[in-house]
VEXDREN-2710 file (C-alpha; in Angstrom, 1 decimal):
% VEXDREN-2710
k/r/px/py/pz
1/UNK/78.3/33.1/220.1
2/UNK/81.3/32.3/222.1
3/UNK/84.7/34.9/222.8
4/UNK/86.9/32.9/220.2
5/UNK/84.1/33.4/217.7
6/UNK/83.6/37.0/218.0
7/UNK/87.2/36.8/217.7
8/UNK/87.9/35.3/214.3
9/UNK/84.5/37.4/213.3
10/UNK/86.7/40.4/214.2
11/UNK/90.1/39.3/212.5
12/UNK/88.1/38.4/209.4
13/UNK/86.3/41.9/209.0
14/UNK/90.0/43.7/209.6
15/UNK/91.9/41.8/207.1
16/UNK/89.0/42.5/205.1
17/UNK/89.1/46.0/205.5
18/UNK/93.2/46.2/205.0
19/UNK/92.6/44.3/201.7
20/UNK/90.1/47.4/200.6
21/UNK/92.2/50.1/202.1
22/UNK/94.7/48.8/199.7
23/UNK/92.9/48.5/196.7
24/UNK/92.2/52.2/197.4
25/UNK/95.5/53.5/198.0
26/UNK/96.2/51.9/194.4
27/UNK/93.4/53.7/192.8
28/UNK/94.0/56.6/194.2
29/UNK/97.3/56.3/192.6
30/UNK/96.3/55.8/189.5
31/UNK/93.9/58.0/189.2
32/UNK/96.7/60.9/190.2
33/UNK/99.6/59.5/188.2
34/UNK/97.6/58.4/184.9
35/UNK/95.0/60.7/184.8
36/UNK/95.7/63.7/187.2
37/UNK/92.6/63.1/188.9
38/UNK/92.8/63.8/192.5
39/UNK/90.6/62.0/195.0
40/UNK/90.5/63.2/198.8
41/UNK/88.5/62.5/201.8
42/UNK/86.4/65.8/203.3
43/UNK/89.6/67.9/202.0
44/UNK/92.0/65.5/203.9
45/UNK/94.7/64.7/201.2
46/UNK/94.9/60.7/200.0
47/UNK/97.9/60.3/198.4
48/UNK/101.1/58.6/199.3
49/UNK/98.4/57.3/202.7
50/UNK/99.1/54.0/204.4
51/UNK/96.2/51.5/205.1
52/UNK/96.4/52.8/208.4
53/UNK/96.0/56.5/207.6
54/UNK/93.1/55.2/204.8
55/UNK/91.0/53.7/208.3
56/UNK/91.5/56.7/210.7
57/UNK/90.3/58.9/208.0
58/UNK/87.2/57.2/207.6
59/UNK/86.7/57.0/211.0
60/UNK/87.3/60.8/211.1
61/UNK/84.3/61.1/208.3
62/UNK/81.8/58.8/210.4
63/UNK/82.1/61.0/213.2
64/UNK/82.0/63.9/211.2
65/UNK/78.6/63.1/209.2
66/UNK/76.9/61.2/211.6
67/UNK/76.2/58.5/208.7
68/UNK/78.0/55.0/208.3
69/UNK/81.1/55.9/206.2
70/UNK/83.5/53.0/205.4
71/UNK/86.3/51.7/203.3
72/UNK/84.1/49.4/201.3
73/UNK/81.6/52.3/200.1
74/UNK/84.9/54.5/199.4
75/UNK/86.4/51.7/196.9
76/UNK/82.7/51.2/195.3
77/UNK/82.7/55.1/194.8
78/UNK/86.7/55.4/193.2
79/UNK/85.9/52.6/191.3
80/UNK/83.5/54.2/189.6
81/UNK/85.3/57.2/188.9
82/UNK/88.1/55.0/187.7
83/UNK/85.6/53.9/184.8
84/UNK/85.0/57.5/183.6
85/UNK/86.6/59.1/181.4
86/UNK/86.9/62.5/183.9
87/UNK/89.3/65.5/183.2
88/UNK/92.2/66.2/185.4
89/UNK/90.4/67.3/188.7
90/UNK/89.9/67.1/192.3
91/UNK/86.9/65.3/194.1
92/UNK/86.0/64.4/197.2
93/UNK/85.2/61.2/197.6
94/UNK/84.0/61.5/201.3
95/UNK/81.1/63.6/199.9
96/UNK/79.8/62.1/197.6
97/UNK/80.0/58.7/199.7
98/UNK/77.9/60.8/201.9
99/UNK/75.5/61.8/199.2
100/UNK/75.3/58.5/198.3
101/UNK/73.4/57.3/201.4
102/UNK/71.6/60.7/201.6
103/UNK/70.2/59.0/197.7
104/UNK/70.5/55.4/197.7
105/UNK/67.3/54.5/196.5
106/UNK/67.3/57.4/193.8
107/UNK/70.5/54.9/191.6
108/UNK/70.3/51.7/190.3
109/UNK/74.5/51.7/191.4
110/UNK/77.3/53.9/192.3
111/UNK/78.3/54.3/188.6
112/UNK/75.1/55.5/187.9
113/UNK/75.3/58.1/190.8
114/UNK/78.8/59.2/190.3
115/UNK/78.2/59.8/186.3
116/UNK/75.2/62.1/187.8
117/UNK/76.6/64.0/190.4
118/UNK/80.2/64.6/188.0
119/UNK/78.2/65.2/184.8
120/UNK/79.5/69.2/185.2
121/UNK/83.1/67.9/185.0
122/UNK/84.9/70.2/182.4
123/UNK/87.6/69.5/179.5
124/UNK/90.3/71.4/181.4
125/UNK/92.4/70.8/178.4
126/UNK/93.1/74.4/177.8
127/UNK/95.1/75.1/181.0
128/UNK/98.2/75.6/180.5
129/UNK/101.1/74.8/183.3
130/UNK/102.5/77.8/184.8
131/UNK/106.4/78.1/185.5
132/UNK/107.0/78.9/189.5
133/UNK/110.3/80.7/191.2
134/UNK/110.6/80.6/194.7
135/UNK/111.8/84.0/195.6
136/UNK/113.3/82.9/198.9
137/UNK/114.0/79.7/200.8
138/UNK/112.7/79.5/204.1
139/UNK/110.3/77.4/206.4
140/UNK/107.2/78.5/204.1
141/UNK/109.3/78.6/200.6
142/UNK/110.5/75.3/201.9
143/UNK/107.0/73.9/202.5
144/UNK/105.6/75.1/199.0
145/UNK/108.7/73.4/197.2
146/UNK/107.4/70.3/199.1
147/UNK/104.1/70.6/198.3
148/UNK/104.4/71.5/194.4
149/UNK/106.9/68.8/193.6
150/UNK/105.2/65.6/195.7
151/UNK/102.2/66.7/194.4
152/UNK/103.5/67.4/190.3
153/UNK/101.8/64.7/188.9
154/UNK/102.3/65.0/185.2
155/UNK/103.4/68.9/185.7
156/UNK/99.9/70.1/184.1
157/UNK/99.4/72.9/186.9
158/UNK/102.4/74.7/188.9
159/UNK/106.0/73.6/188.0
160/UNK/108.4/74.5/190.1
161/UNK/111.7/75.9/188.1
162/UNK/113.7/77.6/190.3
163/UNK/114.8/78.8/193.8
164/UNK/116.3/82.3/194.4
165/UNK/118.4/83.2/197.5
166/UNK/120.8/86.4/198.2
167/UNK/124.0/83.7/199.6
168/UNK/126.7/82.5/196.4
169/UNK/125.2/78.3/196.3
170/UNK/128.8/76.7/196.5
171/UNK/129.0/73.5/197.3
172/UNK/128.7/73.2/201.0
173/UNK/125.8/75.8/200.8
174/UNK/123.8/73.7/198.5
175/UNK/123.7/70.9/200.2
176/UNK/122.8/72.7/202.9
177/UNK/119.5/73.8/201.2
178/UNK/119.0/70.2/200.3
179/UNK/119.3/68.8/203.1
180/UNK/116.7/71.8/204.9
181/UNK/114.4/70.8/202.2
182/UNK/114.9/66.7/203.0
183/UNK/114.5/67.0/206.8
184/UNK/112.4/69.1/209.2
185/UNK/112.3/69.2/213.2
186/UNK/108.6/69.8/212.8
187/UNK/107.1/68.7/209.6
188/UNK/109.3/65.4/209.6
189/UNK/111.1/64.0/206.4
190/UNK/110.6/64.9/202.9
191/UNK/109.0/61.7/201.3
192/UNK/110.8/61.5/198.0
193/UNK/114.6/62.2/196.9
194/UNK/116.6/65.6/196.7
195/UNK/120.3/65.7/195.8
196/UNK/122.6/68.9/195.3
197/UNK/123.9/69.2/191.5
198/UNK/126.3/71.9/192.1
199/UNK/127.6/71.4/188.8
200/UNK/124.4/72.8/187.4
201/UNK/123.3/75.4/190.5
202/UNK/120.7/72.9/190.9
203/UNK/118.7/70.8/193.0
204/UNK/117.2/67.5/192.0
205/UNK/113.8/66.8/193.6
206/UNK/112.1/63.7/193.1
207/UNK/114.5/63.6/189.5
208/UNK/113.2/66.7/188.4
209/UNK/115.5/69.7/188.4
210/UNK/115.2/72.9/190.2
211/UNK/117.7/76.1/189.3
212/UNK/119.0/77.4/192.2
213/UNK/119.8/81.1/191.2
214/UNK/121.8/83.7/193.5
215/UNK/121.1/87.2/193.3
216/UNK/121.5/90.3/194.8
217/UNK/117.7/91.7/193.9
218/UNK/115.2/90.8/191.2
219/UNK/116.3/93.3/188.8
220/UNK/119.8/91.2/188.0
221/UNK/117.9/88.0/187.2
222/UNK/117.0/86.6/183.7
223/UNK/114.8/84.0/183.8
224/UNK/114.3/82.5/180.2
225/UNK/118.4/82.1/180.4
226/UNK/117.1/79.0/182.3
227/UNK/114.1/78.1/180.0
228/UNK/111.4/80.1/182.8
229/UNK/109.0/82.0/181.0
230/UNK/105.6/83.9/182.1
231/UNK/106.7/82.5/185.7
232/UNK/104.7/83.2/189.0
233/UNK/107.1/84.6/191.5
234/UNK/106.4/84.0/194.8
235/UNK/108.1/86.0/197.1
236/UNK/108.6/84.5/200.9
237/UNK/111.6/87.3/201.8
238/UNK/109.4/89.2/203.7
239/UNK/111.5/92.0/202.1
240/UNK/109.5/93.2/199.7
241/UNK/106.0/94.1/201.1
242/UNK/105.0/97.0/199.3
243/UNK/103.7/97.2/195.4
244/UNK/106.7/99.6/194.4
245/UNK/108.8/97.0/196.0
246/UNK/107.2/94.0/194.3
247/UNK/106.7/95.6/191.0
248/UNK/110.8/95.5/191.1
249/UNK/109.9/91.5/190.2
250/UNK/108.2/92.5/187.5
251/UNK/111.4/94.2/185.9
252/UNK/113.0/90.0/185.8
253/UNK/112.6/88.9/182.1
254/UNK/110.5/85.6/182.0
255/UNK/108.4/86.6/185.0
256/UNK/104.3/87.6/184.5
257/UNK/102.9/87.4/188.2
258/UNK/103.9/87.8/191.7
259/UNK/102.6/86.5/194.5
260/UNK/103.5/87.9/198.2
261/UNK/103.5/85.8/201.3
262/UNK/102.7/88.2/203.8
263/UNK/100.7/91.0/204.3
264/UNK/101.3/93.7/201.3
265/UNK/100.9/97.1/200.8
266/UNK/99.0/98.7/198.1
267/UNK/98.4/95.2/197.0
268/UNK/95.1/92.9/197.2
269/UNK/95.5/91.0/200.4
270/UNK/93.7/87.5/199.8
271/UNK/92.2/84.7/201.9
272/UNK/91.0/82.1/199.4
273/UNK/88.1/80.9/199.7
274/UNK/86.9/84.3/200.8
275/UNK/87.6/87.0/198.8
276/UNK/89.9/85.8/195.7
277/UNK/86.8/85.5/193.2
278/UNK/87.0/89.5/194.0
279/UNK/89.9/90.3/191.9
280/UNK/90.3/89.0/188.1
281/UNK/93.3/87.2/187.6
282/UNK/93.7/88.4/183.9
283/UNK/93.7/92.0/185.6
284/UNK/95.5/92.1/188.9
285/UNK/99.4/91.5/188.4
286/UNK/100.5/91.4/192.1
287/UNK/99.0/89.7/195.0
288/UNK/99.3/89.0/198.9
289/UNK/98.2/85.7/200.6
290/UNK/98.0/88.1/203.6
291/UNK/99.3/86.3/206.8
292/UNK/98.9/82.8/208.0
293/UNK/96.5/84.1/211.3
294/UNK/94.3/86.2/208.9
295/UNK/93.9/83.2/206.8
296/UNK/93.1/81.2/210.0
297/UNK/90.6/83.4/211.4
298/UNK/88.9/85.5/208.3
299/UNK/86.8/81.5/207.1
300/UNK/85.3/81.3/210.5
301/UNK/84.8/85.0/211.1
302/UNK/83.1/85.3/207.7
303/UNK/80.7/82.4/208.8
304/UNK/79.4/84.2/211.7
305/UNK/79.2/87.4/209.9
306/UNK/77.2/85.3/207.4
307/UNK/74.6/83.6/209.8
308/UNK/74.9/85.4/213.5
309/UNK/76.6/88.9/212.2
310/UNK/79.2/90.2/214.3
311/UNK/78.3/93.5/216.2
312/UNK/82.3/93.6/217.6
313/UNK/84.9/91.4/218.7
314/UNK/88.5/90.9/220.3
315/UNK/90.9/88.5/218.6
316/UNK/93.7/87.1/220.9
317/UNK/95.9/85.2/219.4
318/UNK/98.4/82.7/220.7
319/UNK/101.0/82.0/218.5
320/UNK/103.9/79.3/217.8
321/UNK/107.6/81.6/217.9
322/UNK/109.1/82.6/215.0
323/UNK/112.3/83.5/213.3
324/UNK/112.4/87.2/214.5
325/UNK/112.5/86.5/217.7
326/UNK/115.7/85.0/220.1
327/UNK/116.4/82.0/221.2
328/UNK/118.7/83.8/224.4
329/UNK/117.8/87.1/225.5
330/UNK/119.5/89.5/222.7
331/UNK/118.7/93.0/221.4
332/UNK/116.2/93.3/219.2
333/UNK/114.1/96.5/217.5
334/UNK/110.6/95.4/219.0
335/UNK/110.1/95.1/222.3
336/UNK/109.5/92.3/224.4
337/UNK/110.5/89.9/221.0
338/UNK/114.2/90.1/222.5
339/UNK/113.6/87.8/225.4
340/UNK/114.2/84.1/224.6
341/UNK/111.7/82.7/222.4
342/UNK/111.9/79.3/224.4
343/UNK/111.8/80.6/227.5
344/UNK/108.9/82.8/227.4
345/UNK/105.5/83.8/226.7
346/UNK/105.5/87.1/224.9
347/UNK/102.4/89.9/224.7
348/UNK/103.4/91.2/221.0
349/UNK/101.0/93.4/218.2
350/UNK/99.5/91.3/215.9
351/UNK/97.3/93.1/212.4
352/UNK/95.2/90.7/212.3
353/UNK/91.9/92.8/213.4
354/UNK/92.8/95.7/211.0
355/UNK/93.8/93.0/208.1
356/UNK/90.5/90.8/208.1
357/UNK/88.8/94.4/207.1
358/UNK/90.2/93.9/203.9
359/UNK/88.9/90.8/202.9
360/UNK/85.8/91.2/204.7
361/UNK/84.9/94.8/204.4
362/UNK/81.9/94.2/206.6
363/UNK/84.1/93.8/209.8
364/UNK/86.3/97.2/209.4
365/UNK/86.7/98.3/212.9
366/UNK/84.8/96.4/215.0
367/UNK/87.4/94.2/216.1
368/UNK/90.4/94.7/218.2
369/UNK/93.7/92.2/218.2
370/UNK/96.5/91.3/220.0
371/UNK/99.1/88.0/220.0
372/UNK/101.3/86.4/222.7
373/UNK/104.1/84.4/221.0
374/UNK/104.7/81.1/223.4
375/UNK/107.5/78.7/223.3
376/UNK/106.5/75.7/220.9
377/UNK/108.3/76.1/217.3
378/UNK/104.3/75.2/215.5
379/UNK/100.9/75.1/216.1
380/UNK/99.1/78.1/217.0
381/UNK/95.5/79.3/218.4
382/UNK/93.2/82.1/217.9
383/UNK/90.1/82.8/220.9
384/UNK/87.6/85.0/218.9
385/UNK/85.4/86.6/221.5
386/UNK/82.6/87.8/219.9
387/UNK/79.3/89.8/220.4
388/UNK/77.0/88.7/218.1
389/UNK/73.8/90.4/216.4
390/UNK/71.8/87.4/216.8
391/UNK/71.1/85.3/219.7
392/UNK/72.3/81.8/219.6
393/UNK/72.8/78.9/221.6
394/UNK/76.3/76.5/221.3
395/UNK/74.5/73.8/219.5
396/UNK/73.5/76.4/216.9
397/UNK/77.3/77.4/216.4
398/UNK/78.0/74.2/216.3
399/UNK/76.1/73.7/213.6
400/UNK/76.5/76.3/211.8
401/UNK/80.5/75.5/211.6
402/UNK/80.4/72.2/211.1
403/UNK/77.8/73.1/207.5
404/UNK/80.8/75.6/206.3
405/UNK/83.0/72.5/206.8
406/UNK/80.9/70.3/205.0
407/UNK/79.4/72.2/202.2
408/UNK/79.8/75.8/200.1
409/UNK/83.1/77.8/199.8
410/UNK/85.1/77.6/202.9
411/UNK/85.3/73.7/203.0
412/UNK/88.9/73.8/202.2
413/UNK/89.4/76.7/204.9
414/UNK/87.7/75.2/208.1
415/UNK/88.0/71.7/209.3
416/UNK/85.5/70.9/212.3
417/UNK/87.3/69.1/214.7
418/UNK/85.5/66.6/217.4
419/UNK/88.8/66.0/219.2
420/UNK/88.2/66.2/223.2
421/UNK/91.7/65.7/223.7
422/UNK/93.1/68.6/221.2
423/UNK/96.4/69.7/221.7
424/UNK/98.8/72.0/219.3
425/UNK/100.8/69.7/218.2
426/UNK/97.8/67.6/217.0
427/UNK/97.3/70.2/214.5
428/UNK/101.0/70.1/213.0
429/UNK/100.4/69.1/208.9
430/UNK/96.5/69.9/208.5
431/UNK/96.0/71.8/205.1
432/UNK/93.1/73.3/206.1
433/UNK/94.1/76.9/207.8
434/UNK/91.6/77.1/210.0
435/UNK/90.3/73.9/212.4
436/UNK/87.2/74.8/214.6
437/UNK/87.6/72.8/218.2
438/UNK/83.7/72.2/218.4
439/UNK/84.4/71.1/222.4
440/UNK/85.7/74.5/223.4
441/UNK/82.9/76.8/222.1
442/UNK/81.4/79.3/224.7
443/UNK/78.0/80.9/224.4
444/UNK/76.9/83.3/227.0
445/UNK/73.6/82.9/229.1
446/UNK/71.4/85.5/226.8
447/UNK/73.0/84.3/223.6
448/UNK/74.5/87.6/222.7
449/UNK/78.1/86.6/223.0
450/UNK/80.1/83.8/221.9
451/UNK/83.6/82.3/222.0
452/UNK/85.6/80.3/219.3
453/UNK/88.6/78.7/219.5
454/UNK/90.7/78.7/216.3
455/UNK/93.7/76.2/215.7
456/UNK/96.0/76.7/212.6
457/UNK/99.3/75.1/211.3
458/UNK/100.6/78.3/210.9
459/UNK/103.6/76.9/208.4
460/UNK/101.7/74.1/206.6
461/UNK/98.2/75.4/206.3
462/UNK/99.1/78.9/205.2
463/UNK/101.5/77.0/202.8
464/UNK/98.5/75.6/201.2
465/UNK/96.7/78.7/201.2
466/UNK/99.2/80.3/199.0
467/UNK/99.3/77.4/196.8
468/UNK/95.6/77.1/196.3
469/UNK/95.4/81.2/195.7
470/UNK/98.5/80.3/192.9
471/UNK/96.9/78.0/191.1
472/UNK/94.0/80.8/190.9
473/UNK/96.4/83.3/190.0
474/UNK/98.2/81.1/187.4
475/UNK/94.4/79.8/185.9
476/UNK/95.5/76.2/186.5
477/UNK/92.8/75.7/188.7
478/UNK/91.2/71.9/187.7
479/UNK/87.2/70.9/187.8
480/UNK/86.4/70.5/191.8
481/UNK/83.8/68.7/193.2
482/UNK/83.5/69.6/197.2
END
């Protein structure tokens, strides 16, 4: 076979695969926006892709299975679903593609298989949507008003009502706020519409409106004034850490939950995925999402605990800057966090040791912490240096990380990353809060010690943290299939 017939051989299968990537993209649409059925691919989110993103994803998905993943069997599998009458729900359609060659010869067709494997699928019919106020309206509040209203759907789980911030919203000051939530030096643009209706104290995302309340503390807020009733506050001040603090939420008329993001006091601290199952949502009034490192490092810890068990450990972490510190040299209450956040690399205390203790009670003091905040604005890393209790090889972590990735409870906490060429801002807009870089694992000689290196979003991922431990919290969680 000559060049120029490889060639057309070549251009053929591509605009063949373009054509399937785009009957994907369209039933992946209308399975969100007709029947609020959610399709992703090994927990990487599929709506509003391109064809482009549809292809590196699969190619992501061969690497990561080691099995011959493509775009053709993902249309044969979401057709299928399209032809069931499923509940509103979220499946990944990367594994069951997977199962599906793991049992090809057990089905007569795909339909046949997907009816099997989704025949647990529950009427979710009873859930009922649960109002949201966004008790503050910075980078994370930002990022979960993104995230709740591009992903609404038909508004059957979290609706997001209202904003609250201590400054008056006049005119200038609202667009402001609208145009923070439209464009982002690190996250990019918005993709969908926001306009400031300051005749209302409003803003308009993607048509829907938002209340854009201003208040001095929660007590002088009425919520059902604006139709907000049984709402879930979520509270990204950083103010109000404590549960005497929070409970001052609780005093708002229209408001049933709150929901802390950051470490709280007296409160349960929560990394889903881990321990959330612990508390009963139909009991426990106030919650923390703890902080976005504990979320990063608690899946991956809890996986060694599980299979190596950890005797102790030191957790450095290496984190993006944040808002508390300076951009110019400046006074400041901590030390060292007054020297120019751009300028330098900065040895700060970090709780993260301490906090993982409370969602993993097995790990209370054996590990020690500490951070150094360094001069890019996202993107962070945690190096887990651990002695373990049972000897291992780096093949055997390997493994072992890349099965929590794959399959049981943490596959929406750890992603296993193959990528040689890893850098931070990679990293910037994964979901997952914790992503394992497979090619910088260390094992020791006798096997007793081993070291992990962590990346996390530290914005984005923890944003989904906190949205999957609300949807928990407000019992709108849909049928899953991971």
């Amino acid at each position: 076979m000559d060049n120029n017939t490889i060639y057309e051989k070549e251009l053929a299968f591509q605009a063949d695969r373009r054509k399937a990537c785009v009957e994907f993209v369209r039933i992946i649409s209308d399975l969100w926006y007709d029947k609020s059925i959610e399709l992703v691919l090994f927990r990487n989110q599929l709506i509003d892709r391109n064809v482009s993103d549809i292809i590196n994803l699969h190619e992501y998905a061969v690497a990561f299975v080691e099995k011959p993943i493509n775009i053709f069997d993902s249309v044969e599998i979401a057709r299928a679903i399209e032809d069931l009458d499923l509940p509103p729900s979220r499946i990944d359609i990367g594994k069951l593609t997977y199962e599906y060659h793991l049992e090809d010869n057990k089905y007569n067709d795909a339909k046949a298989f997907v009816i099997d494997k989704l025949k647990d699928a529950k009427d979710t019919s009873e859930i009922k949507p649960k109002d949201v106020v966004l008790y503050g309206f910075g980078r994370i509040g930002r990022l979960l008003a993104r995230e709740m209203m591009s992903k609404i759907g038909k508004g059957q789980q979290l609706r997001l009502r209202a904003i609250v911030t201590r400054d008056k919203n006049d005119a200038v000051l609202l667009e402001k706020r609208a145009s923070l939530l439209r464009y982002d030096s690190v996250h990019g643009d918005f993709e969908g519409s926001v306009a400031a209706d300051v005749e209302n104290q409003a803003l308009i995302i993607n048509g829907t409106t938002v209340h854009v309340i201003t208040a001095n503390g929660p007590e002088d807020i009425d919520y059902t004034q604006y139709g907000i009733n049984d709402a879930l506050v979520i509270d990204n001040t950083g103010a109000f850490t404590t549960e005497e603090a929070l409970k001052r939420h609780l005093t708002s008329k229209g408001v049933e939950k709150v929901l802390l993001t950051a470490p709280g006091k007296g409160v349960p601290n929560i990394v889903y995925g881990v321990n959330h199952e612990d508390y009963n949502p139909d009991e426990v009034i106030i919650y923390s999402a703890a902080s976005c490192t504990t979320n990063a490092i608690t899946p991956v810890l809890k996986a060694v605990e599980d299979t190596l068990g950890v005797v102790k450990g030191h957790i450095e972490t290496i984190h993006a800057y944040t808002n508390d510190q300076n951009l110019v040299d400046n006074m400041h209450k901590k030390y060292r966090r007054g020297r120019s956040a751009a300028l330098n690399m900065v040895i700060t205390e970090t709780g993260a040791g301490s906090a993982v203790a409370k969602a993993l009670p097995s790990l209370a003091g054996k590990l020690t912490s500490n951070a150094i905040r360094v001069p890019v604005p996202n993107g962070s890393l945690v190096v887990l240096n651990l002695e373990v209790g049972k000897t291992t090889t780096r093949e055997e972590v390997d493994a072992i990380m890349k099965k929590y990735a794959l399959e049981g409870d943490l596959v929406e906490q750890i992603k296993y990353s193959m990528n040689n060429e890893l850098v931070s801002s990679d990293i910037v807009g994964t979901s997952q809060p914790s992503i394992y870089d497979s090619n910088a694992t260390l094992v020791s000689n006798d096997g007793k010690n081993v070291v992990l290196y962590v990346w996390y979003d530290n914005e984005y991922g923890y944003s989904h943290q906190v949205i999957r431990l609300a949807k928990y919290i407000a019992k709108v969680r849909r049928y899953t299939y991971y």
